[in-house]
C-alpha positions as MATLAB code, in Angstrom:
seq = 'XXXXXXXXXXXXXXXXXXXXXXXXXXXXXXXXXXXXXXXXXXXXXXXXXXXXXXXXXXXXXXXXXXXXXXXXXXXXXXXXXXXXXXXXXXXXXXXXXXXXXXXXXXXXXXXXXXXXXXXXXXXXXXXXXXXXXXXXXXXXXXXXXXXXXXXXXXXXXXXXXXXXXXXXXXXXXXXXXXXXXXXXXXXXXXXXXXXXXXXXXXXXXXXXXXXXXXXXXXXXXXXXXXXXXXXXXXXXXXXXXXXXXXXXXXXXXXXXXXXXXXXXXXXXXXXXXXXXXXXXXXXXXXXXXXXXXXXXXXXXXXXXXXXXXXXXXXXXXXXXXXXXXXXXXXXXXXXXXXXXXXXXXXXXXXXXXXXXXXXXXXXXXXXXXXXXXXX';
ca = [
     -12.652  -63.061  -42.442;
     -12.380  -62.382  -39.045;
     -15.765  -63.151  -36.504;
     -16.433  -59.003  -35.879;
     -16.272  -58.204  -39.802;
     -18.168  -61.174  -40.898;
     -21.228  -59.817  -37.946;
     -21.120  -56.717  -39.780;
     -21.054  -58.071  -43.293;
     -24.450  -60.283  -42.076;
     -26.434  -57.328  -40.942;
     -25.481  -55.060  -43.932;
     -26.684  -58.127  -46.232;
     -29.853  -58.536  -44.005;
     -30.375  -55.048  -45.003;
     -30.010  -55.068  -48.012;
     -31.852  -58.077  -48.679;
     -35.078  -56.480  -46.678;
     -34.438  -53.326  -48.578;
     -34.504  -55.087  -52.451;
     -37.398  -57.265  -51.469;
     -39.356  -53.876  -50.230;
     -38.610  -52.039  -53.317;
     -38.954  -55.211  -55.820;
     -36.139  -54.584  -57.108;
     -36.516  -55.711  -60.556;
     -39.961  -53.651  -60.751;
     -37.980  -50.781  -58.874;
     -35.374  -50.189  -61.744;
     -38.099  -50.729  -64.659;
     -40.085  -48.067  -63.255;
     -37.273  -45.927  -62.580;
     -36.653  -46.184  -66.235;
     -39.904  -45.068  -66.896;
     -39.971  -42.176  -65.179;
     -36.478  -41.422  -66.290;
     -37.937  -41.409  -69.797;
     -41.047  -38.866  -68.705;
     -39.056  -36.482  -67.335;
     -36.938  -36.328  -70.752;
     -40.325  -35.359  -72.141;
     -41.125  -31.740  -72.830;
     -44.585  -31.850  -72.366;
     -44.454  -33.389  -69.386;
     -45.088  -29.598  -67.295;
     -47.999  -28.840  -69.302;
     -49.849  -30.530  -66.199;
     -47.610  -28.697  -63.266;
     -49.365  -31.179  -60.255;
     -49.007  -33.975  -62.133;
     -45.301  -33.482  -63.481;
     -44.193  -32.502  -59.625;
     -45.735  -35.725  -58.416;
     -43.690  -37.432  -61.124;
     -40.438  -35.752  -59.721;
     -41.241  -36.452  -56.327;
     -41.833  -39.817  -56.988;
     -38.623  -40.092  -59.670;
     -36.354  -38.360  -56.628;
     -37.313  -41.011  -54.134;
     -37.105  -44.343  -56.244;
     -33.456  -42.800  -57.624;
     -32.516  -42.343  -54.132;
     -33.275  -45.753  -52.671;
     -31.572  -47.510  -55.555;
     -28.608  -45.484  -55.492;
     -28.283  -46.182  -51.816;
     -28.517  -49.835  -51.885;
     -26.223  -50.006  -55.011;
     -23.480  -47.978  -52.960;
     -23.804  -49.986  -50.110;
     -23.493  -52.852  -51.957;
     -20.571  -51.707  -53.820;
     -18.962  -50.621  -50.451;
     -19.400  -53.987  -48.696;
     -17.652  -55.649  -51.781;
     -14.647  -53.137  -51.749;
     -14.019  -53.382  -47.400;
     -14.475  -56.923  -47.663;
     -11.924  -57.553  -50.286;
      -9.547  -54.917  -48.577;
     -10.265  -57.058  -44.968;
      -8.901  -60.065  -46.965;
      -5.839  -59.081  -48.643;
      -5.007  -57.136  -44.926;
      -5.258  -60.719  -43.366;
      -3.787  -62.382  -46.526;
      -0.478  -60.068  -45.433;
      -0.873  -59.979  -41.712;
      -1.514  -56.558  -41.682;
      -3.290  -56.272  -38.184;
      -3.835  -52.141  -38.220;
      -5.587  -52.818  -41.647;
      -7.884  -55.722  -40.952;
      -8.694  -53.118  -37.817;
      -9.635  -50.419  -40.197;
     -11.553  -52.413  -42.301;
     -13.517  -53.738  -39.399;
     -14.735  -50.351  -38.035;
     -15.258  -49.445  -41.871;
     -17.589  -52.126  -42.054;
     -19.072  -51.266  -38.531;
     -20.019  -47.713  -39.662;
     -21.278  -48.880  -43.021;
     -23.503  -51.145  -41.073;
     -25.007  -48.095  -39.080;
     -25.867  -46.609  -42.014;
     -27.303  -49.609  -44.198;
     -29.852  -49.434  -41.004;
     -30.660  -45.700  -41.490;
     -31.028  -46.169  -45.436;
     -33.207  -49.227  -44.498;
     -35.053  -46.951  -42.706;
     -35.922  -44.485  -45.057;
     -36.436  -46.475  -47.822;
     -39.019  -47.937  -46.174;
     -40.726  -44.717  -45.799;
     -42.518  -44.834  -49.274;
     -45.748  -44.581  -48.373;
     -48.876  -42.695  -49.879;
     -48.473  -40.454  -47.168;
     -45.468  -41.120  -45.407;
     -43.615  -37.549  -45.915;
     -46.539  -36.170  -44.398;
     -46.370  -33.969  -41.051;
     -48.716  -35.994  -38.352;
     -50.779  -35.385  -35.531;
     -50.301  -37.837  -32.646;
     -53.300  -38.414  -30.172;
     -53.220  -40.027  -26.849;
     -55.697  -40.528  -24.421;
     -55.438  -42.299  -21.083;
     -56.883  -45.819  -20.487;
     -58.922  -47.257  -17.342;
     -56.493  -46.753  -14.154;
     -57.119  -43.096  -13.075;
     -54.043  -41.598  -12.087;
     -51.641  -44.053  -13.061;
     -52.842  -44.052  -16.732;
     -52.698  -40.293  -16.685;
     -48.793  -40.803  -15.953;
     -48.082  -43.056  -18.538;
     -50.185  -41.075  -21.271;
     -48.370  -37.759  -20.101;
     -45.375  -39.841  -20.605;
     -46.048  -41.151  -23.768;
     -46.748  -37.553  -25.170;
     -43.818  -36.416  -23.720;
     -41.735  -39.043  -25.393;
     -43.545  -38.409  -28.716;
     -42.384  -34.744  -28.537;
     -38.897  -34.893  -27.377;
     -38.204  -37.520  -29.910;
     -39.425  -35.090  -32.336;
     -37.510  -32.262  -31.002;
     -34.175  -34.362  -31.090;
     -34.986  -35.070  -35.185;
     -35.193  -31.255  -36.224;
     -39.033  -31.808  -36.154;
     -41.236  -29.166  -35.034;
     -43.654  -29.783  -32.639;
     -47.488  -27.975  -31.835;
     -49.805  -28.720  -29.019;
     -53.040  -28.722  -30.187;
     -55.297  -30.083  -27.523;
     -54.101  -30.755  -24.134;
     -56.398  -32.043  -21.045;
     -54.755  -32.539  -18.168;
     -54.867  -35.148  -15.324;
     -56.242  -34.531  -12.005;
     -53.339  -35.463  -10.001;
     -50.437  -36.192  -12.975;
     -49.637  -36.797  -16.642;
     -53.367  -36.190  -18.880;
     -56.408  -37.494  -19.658;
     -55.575  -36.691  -23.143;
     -53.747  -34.750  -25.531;
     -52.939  -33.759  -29.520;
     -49.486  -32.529  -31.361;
     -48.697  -31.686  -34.466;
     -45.447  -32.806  -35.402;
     -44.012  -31.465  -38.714;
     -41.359  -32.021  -40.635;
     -39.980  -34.551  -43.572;
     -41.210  -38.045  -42.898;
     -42.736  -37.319  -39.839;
     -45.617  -39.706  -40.381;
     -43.869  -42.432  -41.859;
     -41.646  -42.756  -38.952;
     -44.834  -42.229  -35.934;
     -47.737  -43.964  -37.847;
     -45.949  -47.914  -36.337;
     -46.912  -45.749  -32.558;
     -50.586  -46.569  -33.273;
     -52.520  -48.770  -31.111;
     -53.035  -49.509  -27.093;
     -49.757  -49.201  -24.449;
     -49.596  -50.952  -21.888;
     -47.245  -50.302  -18.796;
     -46.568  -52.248  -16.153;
     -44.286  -51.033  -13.274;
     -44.332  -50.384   -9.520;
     -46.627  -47.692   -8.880;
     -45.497  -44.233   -7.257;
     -48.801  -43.781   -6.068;
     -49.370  -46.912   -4.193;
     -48.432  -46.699   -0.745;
     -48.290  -50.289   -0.867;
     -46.073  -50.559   -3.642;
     -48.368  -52.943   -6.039;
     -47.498  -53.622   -9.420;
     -50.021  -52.096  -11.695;
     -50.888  -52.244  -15.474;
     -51.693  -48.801  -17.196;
     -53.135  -48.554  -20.824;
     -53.090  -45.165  -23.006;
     -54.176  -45.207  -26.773;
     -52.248  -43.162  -29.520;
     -53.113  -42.628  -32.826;
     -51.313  -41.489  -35.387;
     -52.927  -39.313  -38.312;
     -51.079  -37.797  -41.414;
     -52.062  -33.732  -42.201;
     -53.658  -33.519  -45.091;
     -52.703  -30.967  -47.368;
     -54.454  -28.991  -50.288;
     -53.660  -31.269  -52.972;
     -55.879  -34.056  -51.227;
     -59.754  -33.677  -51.751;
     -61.938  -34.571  -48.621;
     -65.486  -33.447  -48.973;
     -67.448  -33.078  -45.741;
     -70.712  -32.201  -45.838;
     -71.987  -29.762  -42.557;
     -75.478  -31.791  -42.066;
     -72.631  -34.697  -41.010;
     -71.090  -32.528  -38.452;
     -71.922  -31.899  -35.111;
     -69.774  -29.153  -33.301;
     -69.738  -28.325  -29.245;
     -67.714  -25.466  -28.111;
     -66.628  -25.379  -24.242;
     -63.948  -23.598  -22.255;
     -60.404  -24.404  -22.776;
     -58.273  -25.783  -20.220;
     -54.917  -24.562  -19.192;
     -52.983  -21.958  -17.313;
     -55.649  -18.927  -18.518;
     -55.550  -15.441  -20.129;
     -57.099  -13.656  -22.400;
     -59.717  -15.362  -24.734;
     -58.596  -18.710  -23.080;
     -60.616  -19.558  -19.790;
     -63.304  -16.832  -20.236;
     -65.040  -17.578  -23.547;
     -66.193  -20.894  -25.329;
     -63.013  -21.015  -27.561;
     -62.334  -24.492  -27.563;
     -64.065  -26.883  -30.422;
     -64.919  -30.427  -30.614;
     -66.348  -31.709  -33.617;
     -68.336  -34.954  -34.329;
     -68.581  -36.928  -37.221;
     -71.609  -38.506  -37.083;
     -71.398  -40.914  -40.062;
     -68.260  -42.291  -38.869;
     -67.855  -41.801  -35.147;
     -64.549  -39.604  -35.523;
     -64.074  -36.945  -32.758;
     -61.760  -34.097  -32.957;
     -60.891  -31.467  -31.183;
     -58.690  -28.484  -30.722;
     -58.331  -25.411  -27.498;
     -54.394  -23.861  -28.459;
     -55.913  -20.951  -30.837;
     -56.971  -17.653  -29.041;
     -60.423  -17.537  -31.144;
     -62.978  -20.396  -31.504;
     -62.577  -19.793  -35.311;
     -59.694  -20.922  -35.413;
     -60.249  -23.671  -32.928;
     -62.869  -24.933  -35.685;
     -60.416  -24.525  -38.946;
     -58.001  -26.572  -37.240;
     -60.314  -29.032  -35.991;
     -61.787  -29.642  -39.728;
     -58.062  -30.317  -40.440;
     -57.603  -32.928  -38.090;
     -61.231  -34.179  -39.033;
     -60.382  -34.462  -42.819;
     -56.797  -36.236  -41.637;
     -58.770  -38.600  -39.798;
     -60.802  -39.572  -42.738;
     -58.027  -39.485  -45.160;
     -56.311  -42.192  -42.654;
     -59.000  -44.276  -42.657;
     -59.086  -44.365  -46.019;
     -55.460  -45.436  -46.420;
     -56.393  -48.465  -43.794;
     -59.226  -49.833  -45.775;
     -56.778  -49.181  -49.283;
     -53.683  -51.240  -46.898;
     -56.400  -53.662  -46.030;
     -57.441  -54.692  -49.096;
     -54.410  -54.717  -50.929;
     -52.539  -56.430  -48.042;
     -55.317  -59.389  -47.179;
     -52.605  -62.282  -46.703;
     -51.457  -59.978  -43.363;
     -54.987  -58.478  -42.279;
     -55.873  -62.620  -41.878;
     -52.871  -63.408  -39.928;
     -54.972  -61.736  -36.560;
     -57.830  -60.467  -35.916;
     -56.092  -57.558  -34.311;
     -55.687  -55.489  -37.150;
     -51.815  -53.390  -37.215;
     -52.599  -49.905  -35.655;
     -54.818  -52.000  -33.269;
     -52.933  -54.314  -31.462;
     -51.147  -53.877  -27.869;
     -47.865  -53.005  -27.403;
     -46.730  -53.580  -24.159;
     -43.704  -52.276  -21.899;
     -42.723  -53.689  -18.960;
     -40.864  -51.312  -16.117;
     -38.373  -52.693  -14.453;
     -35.521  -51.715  -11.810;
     -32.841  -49.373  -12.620;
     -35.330  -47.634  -15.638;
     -34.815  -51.004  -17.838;
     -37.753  -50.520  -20.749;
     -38.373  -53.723  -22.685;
     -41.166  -53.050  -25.736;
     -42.148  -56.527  -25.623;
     -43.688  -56.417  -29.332;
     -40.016  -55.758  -31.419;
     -38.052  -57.348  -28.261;
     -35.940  -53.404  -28.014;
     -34.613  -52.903  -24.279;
     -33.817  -49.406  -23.425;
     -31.588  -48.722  -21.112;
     -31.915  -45.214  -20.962;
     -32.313  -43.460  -17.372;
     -34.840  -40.981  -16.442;
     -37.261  -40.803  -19.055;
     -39.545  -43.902  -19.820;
     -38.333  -44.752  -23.093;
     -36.934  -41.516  -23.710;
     -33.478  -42.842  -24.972;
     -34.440  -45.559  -27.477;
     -37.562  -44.254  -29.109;
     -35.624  -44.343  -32.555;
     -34.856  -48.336  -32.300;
     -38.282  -48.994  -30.845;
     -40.015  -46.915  -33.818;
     -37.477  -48.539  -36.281;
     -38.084  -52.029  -35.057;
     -41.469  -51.937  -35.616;
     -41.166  -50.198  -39.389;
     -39.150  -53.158  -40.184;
     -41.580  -55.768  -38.683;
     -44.823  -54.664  -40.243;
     -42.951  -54.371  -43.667;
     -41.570  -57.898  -43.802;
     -45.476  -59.319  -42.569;
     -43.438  -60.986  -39.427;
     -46.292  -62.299  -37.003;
     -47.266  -59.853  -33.847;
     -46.205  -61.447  -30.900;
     -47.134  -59.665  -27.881;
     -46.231  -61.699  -24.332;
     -48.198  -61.831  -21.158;
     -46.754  -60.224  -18.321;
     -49.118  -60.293  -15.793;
];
């Protein structure tokens, strides 16, 4: 088979292979079966939450196997088309079956994807923090950047993006900032974004033109919605109310609207300023608060069911940095997965799908975090 097909051929086995060993395959189709069996049974609505958590989890499994059996049977049928075509000499053939195989490849990386999105909370909408790092200005940039990347990423998905804290920087970008970005998967695909960035480029606001290392912190929270029980108890909350920031109006820079709530057994801070009325400042804070929590709690659940990869580092995933290195003509290199983006403008703006994608696949298959040196 010719050098091109036999590329794509690789990479749609390498997804597939990834994508069986994620699911477990055998242990994938057994429970399928199962749950095959207790939807058949009539009684199974008698307990509506429970039988919609069945479906939910019946519609995903059925999906991911169906994909990688189509694929599959796909790859078998162009491949054995590609070799009678060469078999005959039949050049405008072999050329269709190539750029068959070539589009089946894109899309054994977008199934890959997905399927890998089978978390507890992965379908979840999200909220992404980021706060600047040491630097002053030049951190400000690259967290405004960052946030701005996070939300046009999410705008270019059909996702639907809401600020809910914003402070900005003194000079450029912000000290930090909070959005709400809902929509199918929207967590499964961000929550890789957690952990310290770290920029290093050519300052625009060094007259001298230094090279100079920026840091911003994101973290990546799934909403919590009403089927998920958090209790917090008031005596562990401590709540300050201040004036919000921003361009003014009513009920904005003249009363003590904005919220920030503490929780004092854990250390979590939230806050919210985008609601005209400080009670509403405070429900959605206790939202964010009880994500938090609920995040935390699927860490320490990860943790201890994952152990073999929590030892590989002390740097726990979530928690390591990621770094980017800025170089001439807008080159982006994410020197974690090894994605370049060549995009123009924009820091990252371009690629944020491979770079996200990259590191989905790499914390799945428990590959090693190697992140370089630059300076």
């Amino acid at each position: 088979m010719r050098a091109e097909a036999q590329a794509h051929a690789d990479q749609i086995n390498a997804a597939l292979a990834l994508l069986r060993r994620f699911l477990d395959w055998d242990r994938a189709l057994r429970r399928l079966e199962e749950l095959n069996n207790r939807v058949e049974d009539p009684t199974l609505w008698n307990d509506p939450k429970a039988a919609q958590e069945v479906m939910r989890e019946r519609r995903r499994l059925d999906e991911a196997v169906n994909a990688t059996r189509a694929i599959e049977g796909e790859l078998a049928d162009t491949s054995e088309l590609i070799e009678m075509a060469e078999a005959e000499g039949d050049g405008a053939m072999v050329d269709d079956g190539v750029a068959s195989l070539a589009a089946l490849a894109e899309r054994a990386e977008r199934d890959k994807v997905t399927a890998l999105l089978a978390g507890e909370a992965d379908a979840n909408n999200s909220y992404i923090e980021v706060n600047a790092g040491a630097g002053g200005t030049e951190s400000q940039d690259w967290a405004g950047m960052l946030s701005r990347m996070y939300t046009r990423w999410a705008e270019r998905r059909g996702l639907k993006v809401e600020l809910i804290d914003h402070h900005a920087g003194e000079q450029a970008g912000i000290k930090s900032a909070t959005i709400l970005v809902k929509g199918e998967n929207a967590y499964g695909y961000a929550k890789t974004e957690s952990g310290v960035h770290r920029l290093v480029r050519i300052s625009p606001y060094d007259s001298a033109a230094r090279r100079h290392t920026s840091f911003a912190s994101v973290w990546v929270y799934p909403e919590v919605d009403d089927d998920i029980d958090i209790e917090v108890l008031d005596k562990d909350l401590k709540i300050d109310t201040y004036r919000a920031s921003g361009s003014g109006g009513q009920h904005v820079n003249t009363t003590d609207s904005a919220v920030r709530i503490t929780h004092i057994p854990t250390g979590i801070i939230v806050a919210c300023q985008n609601q005209r009325s400080q009670h509403k400042n405070k429900a959605e804070a206790l939202k964010q608060l009880k994500a938090r929590m609920y995040e935390r709690e699927l860490a320490i659940r990860e943790a201890a069911a994952d152990e073999g990869y929590a030892a590989k580092t002390e740097i726990g995933w979530g928690h390591q940095i990621r770094s980017y290195v800025l170089q001439p003509y807008q080159l982006v290199k994410d020197l974690r997965t090894g994605v370049t983006s060549t995009a123009p403008g924009d820091v990252l703006d371009g690629d944020l799908d491979k770079f996200m994608a990259a590191a989905l696949s790499q914390r799945v298959t428990g590959e090693e975090v190697d992140v370089e040196d630059v300076e």
